[in-house]
C-alpha beads as a LAMMPS data file, in Angstrom:
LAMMPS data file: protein, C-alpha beads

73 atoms
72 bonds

1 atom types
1 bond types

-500.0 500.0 xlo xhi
-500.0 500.0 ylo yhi
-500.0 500.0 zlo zhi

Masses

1 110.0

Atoms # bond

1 1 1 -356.063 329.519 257.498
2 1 1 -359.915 328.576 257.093
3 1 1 -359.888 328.098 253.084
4 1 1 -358.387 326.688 250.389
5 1 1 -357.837 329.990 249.034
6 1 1 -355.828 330.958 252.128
7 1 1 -353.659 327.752 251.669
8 1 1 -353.282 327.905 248.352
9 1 1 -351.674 331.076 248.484
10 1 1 -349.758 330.253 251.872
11 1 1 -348.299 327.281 249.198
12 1 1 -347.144 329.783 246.800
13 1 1 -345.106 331.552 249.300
14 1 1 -343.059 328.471 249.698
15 1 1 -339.920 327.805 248.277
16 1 1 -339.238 324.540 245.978
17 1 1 -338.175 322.298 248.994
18 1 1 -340.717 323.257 251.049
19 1 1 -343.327 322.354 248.561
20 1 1 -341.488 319.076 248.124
21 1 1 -341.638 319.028 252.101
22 1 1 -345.369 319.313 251.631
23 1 1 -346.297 317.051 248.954
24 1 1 -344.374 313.964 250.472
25 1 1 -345.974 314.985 254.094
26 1 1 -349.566 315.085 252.000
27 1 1 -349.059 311.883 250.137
28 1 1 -348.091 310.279 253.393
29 1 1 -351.413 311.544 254.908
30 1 1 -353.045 310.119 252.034
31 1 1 -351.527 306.563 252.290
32 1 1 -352.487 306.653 256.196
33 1 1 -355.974 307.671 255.845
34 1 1 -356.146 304.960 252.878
35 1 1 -354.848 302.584 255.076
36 1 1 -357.221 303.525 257.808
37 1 1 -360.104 303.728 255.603
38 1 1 -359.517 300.342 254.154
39 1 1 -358.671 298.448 257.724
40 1 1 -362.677 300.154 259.041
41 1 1 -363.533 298.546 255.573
42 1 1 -362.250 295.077 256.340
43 1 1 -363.130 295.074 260.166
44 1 1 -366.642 295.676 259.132
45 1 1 -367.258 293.623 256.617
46 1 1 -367.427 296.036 253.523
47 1 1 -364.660 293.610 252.026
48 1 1 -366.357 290.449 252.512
49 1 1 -367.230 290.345 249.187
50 1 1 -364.685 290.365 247.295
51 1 1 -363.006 287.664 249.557
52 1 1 -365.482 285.394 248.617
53 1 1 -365.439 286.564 245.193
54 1 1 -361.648 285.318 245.052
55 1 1 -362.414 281.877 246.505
56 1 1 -364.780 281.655 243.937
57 1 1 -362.974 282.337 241.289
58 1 1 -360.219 280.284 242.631
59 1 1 -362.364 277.263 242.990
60 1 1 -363.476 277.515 239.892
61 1 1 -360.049 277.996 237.970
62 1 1 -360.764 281.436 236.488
63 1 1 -357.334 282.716 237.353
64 1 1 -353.985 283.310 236.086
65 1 1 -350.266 282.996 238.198
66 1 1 -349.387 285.913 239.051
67 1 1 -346.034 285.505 237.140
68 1 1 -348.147 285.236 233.951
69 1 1 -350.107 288.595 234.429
70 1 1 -347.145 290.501 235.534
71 1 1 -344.808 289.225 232.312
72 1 1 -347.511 289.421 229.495
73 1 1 -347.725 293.332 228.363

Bonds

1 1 1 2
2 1 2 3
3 1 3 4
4 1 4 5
5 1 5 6
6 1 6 7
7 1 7 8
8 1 8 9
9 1 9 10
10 1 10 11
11 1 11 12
12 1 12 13
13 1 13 14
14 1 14 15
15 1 15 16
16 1 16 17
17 1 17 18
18 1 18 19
19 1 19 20
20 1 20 21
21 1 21 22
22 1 22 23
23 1 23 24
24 1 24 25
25 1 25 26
26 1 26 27
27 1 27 28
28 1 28 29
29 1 29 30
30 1 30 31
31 1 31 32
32 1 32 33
33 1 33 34
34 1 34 35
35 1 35 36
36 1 36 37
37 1 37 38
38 1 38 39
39 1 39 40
40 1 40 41
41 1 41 42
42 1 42 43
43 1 43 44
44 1 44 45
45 1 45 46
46 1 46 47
47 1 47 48
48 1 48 49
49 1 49 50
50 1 50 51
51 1 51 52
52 1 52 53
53 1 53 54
54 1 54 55
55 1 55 56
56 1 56 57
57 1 57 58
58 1 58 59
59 1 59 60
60 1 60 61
61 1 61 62
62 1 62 63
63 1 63 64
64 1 64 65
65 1 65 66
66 1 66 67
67 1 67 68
68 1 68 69
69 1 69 70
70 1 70 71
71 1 71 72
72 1 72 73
């Protein structure tokens, strides 16, 4: 299979577990390469910011328990 085409249709052969099968195995690759993506983020330094974002806004009060954003709709 070299196209989306091809697995598209390969995916329509499949019966209703097997597609199940396939969508849990695909959102688990998609949580991995997430993860991944987001570890090569922090190792480099891509993330930086927002750390010192936080410690900012900490510092400077502009934030709300956690227990008060989760319980007001």
């Amino acid at each position: 299979m070299n196209s989306l085409l091809e697995i598209e249709a390969a995916i329509m052969q499949l019966s209703g577990g097997e597609i199940r099968e396939l969508s849990n195995w695909l959102q688990e690759y998609l949580n991995d390469s997430w993860d991944k993506q987001i570890e090569a983020d922090a190792k480099s330094g891509k993330l930086d910011w927002m750390i010192q974002r936080a410690k900012a806004d900490i510092d400077a009060n502009r934030v709300k328990p956690l227990d008060e954003v989760l319980n007001n709709p």
